[in-house]
C-alpha positions as CSV (number, residue, x, y, z in Angstrom):
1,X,121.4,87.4,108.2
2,X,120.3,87.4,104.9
3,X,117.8,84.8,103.0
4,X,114.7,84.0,101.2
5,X,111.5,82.6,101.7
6,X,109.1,81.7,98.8
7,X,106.1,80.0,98.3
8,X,104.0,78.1,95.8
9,X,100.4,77.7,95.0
10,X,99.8,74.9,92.2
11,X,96.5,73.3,90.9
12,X,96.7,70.6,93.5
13,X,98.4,68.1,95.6
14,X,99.9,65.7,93.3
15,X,103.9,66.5,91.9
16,X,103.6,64.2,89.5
17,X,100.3,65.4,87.7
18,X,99.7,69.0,89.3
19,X,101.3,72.5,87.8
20,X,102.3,75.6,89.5
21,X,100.2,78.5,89.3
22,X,101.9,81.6,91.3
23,X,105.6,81.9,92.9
24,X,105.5,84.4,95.6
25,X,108.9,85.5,97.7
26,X,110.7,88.2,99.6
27,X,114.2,89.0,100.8
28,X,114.9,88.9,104.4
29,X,118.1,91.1,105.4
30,X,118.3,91.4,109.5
31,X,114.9,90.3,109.9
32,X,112.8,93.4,107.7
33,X,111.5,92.2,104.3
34,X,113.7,94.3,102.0
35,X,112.6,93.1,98.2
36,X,109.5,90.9,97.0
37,X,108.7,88.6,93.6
38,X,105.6,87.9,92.4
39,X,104.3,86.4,89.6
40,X,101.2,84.2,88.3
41,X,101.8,81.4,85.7
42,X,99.7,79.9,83.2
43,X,99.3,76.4,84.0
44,X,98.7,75.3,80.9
45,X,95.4,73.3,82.3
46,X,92.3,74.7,83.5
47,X,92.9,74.9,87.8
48,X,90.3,72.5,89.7
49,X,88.0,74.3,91.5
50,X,89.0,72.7,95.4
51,X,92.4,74.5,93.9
52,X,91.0,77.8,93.6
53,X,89.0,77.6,96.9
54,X,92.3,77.0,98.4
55,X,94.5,79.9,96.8
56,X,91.7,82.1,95.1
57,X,93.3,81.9,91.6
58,X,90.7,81.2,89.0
59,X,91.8,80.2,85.1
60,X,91.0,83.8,83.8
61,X,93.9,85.2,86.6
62,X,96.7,83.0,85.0
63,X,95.1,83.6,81.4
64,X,97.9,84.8,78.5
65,X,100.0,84.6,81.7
66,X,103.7,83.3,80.9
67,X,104.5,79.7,81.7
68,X,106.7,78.5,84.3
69,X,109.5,77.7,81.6
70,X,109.3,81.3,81.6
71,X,109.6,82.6,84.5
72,X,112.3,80.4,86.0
73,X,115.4,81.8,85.1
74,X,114.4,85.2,86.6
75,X,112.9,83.8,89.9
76,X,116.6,82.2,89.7
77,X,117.9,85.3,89.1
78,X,116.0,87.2,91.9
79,X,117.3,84.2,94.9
80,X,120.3,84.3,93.7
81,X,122.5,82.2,95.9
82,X,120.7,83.0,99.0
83,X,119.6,80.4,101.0
């Protein structure tokens, strides 16, 4: 079996008012990780700091960082149709 598992840190709790910060995920093919994707995105906002205590991203990490705009189409790309 074959899939993907991902995961988001953002700036907070709230969809509606908080960004994403860092997309992290790896392939799964007969239970072995076989490919990873990381990236950190600018926010465009500074990140609170009960954010950073959380993941441990601070503002000059996602600095001149792309946005997530940006990096979509290639985190698309790397889950492919994978579920």
């Amino acid at each position: 079996m074959k899939f993907i598992a991902f995961d988001l840190e953002t700036t907070g709790t709230k969809p509606q008012e908080d960004m994403v910060v860092e997309i992290g995920a790896v392939v799964f093919e007969g239970g072995q990780a076989v490919k990873g994707y990381g990236t950190l995105i600018d926010p465009g906002r500074s990140i609170p700091a009960d954010a950073t205590a959380v993941n441990g991203i601070t503002d000059e990490m996602v600095r001149g960082k792309p946005r997530i705009s940006e990096v979509l189409s290639d985190f698309a790309d790397f889950c492919g149709d994978m579920p």
